[in-house]
MMTF fields as JSON, N, C-alpha, C and O atoms, coordinates in Angstrom:
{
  "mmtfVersion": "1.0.0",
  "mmtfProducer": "UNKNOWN",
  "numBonds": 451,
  "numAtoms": 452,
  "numGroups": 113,
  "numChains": 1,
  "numModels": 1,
  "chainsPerModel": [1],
  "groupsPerChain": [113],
  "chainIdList": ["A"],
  "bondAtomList": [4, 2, 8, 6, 12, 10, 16, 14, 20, 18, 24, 22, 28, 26, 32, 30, 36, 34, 40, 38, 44, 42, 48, 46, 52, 50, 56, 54, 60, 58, 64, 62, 68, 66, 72, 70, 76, 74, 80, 78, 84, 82, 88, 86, 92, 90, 96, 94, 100, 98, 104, 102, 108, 106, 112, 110, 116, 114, 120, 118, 124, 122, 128, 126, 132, 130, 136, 134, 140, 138, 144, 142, 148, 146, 152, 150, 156, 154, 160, 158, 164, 162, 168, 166, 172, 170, 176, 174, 180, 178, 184, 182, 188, 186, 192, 190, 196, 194, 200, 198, 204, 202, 208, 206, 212, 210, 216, 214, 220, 218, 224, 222, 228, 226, 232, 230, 236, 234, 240, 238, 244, 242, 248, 246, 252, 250, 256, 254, 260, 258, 264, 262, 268, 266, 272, 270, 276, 274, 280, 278, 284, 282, 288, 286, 292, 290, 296, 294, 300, 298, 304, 302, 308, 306, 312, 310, 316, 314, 320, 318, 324, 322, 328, 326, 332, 330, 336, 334, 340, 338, 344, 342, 348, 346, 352, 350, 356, 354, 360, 358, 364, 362, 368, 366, 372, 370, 376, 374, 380, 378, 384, 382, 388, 386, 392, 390, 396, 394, 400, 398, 404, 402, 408, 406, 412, 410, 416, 414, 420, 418, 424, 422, 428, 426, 432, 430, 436, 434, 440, 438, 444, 442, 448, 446],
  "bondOrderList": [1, 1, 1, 1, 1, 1, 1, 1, 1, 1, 1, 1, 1, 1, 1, 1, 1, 1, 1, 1, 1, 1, 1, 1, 1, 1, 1, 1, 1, 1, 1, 1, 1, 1, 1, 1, 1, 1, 1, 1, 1, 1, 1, 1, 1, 1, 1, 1, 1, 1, 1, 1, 1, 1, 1, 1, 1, 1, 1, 1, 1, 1, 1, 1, 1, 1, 1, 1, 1, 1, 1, 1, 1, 1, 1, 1, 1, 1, 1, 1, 1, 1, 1, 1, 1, 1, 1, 1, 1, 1, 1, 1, 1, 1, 1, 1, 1, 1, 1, 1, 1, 1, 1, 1, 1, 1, 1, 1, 1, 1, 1, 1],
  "groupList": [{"groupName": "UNK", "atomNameList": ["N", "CA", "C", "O"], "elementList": ["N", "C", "C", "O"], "formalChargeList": [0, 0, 0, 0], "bondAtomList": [1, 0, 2, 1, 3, 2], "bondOrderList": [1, 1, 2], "singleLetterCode": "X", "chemCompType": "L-PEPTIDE LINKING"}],
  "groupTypeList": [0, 0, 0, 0, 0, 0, 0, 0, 0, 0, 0, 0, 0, 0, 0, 0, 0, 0, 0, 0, 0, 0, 0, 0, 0, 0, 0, 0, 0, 0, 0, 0, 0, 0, 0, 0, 0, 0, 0, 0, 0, 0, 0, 0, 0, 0, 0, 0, 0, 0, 0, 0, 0, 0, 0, 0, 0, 0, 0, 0, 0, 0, 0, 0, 0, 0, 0, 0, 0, 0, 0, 0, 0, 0, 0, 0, 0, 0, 0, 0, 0, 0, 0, 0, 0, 0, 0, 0, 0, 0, 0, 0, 0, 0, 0, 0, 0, 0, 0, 0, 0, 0, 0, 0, 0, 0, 0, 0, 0, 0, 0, 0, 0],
  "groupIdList": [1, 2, 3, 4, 5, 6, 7, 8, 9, 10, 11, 12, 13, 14, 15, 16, 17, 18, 19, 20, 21, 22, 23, 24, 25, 26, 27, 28, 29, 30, 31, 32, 33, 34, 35, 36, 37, 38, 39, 40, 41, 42, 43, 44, 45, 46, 47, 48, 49, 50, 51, 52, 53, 54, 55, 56, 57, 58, 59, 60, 61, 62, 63, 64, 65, 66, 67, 68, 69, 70, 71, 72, 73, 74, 75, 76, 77, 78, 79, 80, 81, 82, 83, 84, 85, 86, 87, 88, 89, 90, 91, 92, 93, 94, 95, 96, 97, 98, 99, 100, 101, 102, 103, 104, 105, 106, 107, 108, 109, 110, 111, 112, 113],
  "secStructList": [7, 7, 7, 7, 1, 6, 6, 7, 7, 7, 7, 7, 2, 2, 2, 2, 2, 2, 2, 2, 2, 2, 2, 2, 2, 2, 2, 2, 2, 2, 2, 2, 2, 2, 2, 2, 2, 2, 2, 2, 2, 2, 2, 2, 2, 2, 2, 2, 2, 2, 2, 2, 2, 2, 2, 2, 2, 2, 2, 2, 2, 6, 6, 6, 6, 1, 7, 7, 7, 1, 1, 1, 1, 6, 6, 6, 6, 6, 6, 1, 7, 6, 6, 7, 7, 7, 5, 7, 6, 6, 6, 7, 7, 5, 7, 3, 3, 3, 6, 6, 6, 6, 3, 3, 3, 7, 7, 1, 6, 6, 7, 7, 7],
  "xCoordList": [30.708, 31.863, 32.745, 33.072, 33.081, 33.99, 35.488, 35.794, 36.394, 37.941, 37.811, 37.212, 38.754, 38.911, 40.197, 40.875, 40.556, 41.933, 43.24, 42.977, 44.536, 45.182, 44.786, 44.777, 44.447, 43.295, 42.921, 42.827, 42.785, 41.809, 39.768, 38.98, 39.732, 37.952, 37.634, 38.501, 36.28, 35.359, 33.644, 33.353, 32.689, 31.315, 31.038, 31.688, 30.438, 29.907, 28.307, 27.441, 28.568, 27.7, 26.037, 25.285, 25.872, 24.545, 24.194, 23.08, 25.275, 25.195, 25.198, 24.412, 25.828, 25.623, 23.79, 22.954, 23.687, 22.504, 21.017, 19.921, 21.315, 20.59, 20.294, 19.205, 21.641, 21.651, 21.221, 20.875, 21.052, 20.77, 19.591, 19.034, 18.863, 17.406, 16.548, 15.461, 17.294, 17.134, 16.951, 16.345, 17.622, 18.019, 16.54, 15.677, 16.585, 15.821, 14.014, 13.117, 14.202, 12.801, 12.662, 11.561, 13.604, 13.566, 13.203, 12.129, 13.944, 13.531, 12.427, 11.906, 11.816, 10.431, 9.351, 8.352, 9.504, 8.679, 8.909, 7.782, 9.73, 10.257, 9.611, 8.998, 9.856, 9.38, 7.73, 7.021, 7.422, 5.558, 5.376, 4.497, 5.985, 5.199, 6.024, 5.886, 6.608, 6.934, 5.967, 5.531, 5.425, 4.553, 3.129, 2.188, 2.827, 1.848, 1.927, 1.198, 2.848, 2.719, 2.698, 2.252, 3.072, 3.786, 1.877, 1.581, 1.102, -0.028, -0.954, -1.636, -1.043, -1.764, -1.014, -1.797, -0.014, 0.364, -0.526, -1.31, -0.404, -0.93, -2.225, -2.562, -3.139, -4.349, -4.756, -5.704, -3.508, -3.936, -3.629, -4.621, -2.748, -2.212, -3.678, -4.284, -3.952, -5.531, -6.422, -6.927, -7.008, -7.64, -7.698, -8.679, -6.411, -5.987, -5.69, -5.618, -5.487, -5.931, -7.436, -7.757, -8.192, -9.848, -10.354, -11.274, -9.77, -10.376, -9.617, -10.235, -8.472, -7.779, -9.021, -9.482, -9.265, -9.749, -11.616, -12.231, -12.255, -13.602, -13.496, -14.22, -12.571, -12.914, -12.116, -12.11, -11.596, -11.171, -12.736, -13.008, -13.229, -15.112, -16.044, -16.663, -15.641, -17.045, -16.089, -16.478, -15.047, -14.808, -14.608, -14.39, -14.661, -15.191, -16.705, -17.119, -17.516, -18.963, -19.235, -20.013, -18.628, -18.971, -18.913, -19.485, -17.717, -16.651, -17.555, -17.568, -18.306, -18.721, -20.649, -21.242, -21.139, -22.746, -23.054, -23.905, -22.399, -23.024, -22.734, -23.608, -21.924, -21.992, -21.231, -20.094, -21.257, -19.918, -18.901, -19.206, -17.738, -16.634, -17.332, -17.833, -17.233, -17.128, -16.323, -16.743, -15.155, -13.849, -13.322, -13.653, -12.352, -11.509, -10.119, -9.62, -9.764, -8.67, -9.328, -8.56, -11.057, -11.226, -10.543, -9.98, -10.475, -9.637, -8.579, -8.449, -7.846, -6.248, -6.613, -7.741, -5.285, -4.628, -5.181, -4.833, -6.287, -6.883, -7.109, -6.646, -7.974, -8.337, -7.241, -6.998, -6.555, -5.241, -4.287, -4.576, -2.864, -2.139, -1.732, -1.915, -0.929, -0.53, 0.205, 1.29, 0.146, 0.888, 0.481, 0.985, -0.741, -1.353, -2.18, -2.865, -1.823, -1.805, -3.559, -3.915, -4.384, -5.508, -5.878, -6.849, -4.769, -4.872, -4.245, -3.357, -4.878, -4.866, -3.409, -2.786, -2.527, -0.977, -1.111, -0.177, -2.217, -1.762, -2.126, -1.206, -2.95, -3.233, -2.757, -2.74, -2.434, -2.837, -3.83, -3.739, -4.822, -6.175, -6.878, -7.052, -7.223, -7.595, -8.87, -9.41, -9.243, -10.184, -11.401, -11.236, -12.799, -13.935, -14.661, -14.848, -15.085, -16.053, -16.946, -16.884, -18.036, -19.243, -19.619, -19.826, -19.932, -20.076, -21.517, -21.704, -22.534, -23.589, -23.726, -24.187, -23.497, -23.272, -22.164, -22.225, -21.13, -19.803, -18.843, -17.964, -19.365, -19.109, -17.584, -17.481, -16.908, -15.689, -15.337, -15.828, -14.531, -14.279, -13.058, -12.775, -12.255, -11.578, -12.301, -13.434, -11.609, -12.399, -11.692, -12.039, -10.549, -9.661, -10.2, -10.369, -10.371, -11.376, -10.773, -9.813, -11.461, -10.898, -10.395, -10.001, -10.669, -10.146, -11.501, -11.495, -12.68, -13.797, -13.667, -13.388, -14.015, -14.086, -15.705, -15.861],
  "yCoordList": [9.575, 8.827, 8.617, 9.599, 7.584, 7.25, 6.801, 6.343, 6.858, 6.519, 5.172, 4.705, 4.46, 3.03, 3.225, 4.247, 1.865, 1.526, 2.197, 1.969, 2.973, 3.326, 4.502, 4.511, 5.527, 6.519, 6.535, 7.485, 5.437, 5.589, 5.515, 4.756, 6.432, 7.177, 6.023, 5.343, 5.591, 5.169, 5.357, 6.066, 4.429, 4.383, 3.548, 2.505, 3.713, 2.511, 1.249, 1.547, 0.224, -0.604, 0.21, 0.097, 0.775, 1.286, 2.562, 2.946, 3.009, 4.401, 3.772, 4.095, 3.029, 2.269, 1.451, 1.61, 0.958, 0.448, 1.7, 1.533, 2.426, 3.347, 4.117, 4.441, 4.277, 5.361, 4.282, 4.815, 3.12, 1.603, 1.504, 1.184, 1.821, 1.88, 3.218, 3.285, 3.915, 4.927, 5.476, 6.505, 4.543, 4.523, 3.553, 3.93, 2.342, 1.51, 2.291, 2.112, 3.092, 3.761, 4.37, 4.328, 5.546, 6.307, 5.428, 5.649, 4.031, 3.445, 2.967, 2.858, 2.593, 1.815, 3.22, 3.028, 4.495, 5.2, 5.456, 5.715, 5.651, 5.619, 4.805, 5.235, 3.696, 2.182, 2.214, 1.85, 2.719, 2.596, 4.034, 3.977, 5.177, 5.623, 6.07, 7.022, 5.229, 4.674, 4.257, 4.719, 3.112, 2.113, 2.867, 2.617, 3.713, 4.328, 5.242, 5.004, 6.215, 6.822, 5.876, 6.479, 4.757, 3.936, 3.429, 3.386, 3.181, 2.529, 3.945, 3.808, 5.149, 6.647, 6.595, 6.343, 6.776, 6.783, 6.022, 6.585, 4.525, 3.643, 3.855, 2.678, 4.493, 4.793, 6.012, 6.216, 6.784, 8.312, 7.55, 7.343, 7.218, 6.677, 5.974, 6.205, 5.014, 4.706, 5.293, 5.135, 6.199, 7.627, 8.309, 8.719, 8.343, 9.299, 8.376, 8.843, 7.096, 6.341, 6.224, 6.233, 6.132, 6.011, 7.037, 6.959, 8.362, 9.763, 9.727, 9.853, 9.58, 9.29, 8.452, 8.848, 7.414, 6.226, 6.8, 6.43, 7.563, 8.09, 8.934, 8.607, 10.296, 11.738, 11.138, 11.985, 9.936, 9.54, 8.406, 7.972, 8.288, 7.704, 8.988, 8.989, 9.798, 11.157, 11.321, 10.723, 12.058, 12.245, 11.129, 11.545, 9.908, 8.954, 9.082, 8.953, 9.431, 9.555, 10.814, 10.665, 11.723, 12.576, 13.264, 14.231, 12.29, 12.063, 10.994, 10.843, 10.298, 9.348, 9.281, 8.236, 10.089, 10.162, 9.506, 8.618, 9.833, 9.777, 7.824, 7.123, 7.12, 6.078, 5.496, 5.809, 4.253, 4.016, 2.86, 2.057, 3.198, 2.01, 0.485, 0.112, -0.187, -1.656, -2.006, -2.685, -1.613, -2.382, -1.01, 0.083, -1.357, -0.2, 0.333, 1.459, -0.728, -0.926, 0.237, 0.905, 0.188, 1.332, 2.466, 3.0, 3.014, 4.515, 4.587, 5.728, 3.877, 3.981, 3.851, 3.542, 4.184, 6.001, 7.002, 7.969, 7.084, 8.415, 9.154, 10.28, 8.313, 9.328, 8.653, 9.339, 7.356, 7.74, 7.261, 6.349, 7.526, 7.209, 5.948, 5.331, 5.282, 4.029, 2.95, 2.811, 2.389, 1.872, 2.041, 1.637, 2.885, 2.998, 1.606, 0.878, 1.478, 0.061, 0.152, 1.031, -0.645, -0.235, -1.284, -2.003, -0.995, -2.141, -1.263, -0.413, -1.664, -0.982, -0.767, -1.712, 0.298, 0.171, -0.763, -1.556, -0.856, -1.528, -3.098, -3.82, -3.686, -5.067, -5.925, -7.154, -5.157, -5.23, -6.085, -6.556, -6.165, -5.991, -5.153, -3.937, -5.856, -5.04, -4.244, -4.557, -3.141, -2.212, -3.002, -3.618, -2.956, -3.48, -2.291, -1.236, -2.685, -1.759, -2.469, -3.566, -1.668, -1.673, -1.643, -0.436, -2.334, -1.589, -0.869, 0.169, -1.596, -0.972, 0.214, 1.09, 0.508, 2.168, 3.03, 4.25, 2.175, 2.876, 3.389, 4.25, 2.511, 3.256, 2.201, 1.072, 2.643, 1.993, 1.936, 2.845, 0.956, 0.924, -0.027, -0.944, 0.423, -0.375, -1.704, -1.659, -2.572, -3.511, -4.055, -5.07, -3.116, -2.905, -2.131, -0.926, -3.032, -2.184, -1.256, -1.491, 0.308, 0.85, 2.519, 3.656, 1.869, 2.253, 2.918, 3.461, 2.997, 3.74, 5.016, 5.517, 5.577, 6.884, 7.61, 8.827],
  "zCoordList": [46.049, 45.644, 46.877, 47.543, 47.161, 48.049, 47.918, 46.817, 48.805, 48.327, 48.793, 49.762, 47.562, 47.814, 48.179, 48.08, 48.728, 49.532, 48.164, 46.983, 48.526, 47.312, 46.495, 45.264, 47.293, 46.674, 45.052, 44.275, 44.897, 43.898, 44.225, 44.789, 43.682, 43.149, 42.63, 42.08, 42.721, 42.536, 43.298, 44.261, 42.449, 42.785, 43.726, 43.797, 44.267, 45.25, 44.303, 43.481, 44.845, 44.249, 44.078, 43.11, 44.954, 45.388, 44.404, 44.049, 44.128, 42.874, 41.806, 40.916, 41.693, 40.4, 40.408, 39.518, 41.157, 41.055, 41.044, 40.508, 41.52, 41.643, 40.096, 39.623, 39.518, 37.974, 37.18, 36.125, 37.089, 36.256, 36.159, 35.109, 37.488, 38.134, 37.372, 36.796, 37.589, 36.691, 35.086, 34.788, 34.113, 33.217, 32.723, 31.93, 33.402, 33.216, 32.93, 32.107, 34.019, 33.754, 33.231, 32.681, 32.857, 31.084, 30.338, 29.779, 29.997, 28.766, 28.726, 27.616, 29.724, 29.547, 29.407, 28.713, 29.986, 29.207, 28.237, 27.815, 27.231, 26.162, 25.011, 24.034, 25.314, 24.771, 24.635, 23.697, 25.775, 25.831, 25.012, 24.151, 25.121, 24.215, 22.529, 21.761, 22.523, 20.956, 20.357, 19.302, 21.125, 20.208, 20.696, 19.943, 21.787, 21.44, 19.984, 19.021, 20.012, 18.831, 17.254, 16.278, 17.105, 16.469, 15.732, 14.538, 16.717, 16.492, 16.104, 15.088, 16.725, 16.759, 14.797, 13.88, 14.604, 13.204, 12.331, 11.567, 12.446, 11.479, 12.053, 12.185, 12.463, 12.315, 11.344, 10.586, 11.748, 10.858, 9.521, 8.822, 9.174, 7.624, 6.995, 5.949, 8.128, 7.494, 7.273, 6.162, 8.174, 8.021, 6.711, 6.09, 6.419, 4.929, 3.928, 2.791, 4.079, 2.884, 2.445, 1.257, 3.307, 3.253, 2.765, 1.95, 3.236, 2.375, 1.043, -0.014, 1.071, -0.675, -1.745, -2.816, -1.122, -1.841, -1.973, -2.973, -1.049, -1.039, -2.108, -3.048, -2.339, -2.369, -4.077, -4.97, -4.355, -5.774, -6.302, -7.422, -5.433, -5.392, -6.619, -7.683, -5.687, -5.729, -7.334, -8.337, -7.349, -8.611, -9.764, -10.902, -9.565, -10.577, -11.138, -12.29, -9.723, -9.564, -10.799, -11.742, -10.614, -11.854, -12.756, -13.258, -12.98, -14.41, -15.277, -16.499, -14.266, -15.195, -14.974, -15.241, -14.648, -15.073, -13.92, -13.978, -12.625, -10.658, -11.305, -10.795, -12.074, -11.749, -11.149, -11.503, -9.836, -8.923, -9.921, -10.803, -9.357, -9.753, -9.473, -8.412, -10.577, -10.008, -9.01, -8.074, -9.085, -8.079, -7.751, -8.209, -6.778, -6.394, -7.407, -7.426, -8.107, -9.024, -10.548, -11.24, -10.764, -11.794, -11.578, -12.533, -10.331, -9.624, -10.485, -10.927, -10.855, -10.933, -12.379, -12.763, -13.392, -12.607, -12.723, -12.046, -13.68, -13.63, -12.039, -11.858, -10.73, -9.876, -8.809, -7.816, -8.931, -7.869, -8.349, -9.123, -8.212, -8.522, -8.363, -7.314, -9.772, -9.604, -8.819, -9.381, -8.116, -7.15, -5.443, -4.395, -5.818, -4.486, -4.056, -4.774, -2.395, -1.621, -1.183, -0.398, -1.657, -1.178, 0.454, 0.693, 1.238, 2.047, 3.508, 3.449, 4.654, 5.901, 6.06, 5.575, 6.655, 6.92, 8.01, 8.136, 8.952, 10.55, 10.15, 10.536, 9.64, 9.548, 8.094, 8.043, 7.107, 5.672, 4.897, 3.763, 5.823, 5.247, 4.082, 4.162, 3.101, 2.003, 2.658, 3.719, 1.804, 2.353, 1.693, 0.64, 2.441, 1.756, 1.297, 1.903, -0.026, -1.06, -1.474, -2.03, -1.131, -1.389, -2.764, -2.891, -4.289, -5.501, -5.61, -6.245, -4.877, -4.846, -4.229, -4.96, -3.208, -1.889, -2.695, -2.846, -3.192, -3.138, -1.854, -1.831, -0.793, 0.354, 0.566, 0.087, 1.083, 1.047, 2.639, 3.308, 3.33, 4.887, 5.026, 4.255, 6.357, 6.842, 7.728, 8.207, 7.794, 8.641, 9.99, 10.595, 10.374, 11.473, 12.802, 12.983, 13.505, 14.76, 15.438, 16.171, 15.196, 15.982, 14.623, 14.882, 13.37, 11.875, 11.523, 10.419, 12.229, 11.246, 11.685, 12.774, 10.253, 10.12, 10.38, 10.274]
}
């Protein structure tokens, strides 16, 4: 800090530019790994929608004589609860099901389990 004319305290242009410079680069790591975590999230959320929507498969499977759901919408409400989104959090892409396999998948690259 240097004295300006009238002793009044102040910064010099260069400290100021310097803590600005500074600030600036906190935020941009900040920022990058926001939306890293931001995207790592809406993968797990998909993750655990896909096992929700499988492991409510198997117990349709033999509740009902090993036979698969026609649609994904039979699930509800008995094996999931109502109002559940059968659609990716990151794209909202509906999930594709198989009626013949029963095998159910995201179709978001990067989303297989």
């Amino acid at each position: 800090m240097k004295r300006v004319p009238g002793n009044q305290k102040g910064f010099t242009i260069v400290e100021l530019m310097v803590v600005i410079s500074i600030l600036a680069v906190l935020v941009s790591i900040a920022v990058a790994s926001y939306s890293v975590s931001l995207a790592e999230g809406k993968n797990v959320a998909c993750q655990y929608n896909l096992r929700v929507i499988r492991d409510a498969i198997v117990l349709y499977k033999k509740f009902n004589e090993q036979k698969k759901p026609d649609s994904l919408d039979d699930l509800v409400p008995d094996y999931i609860k109502d109002g559940f989104k059968f659609d990716c959090p990151d794209t909202g892409q509906l999930y594709q099901y198989d009626s013949d396999t029963g095998e159910v998948q995201c179709t978001t690259p990067g989303h297989e389990d």
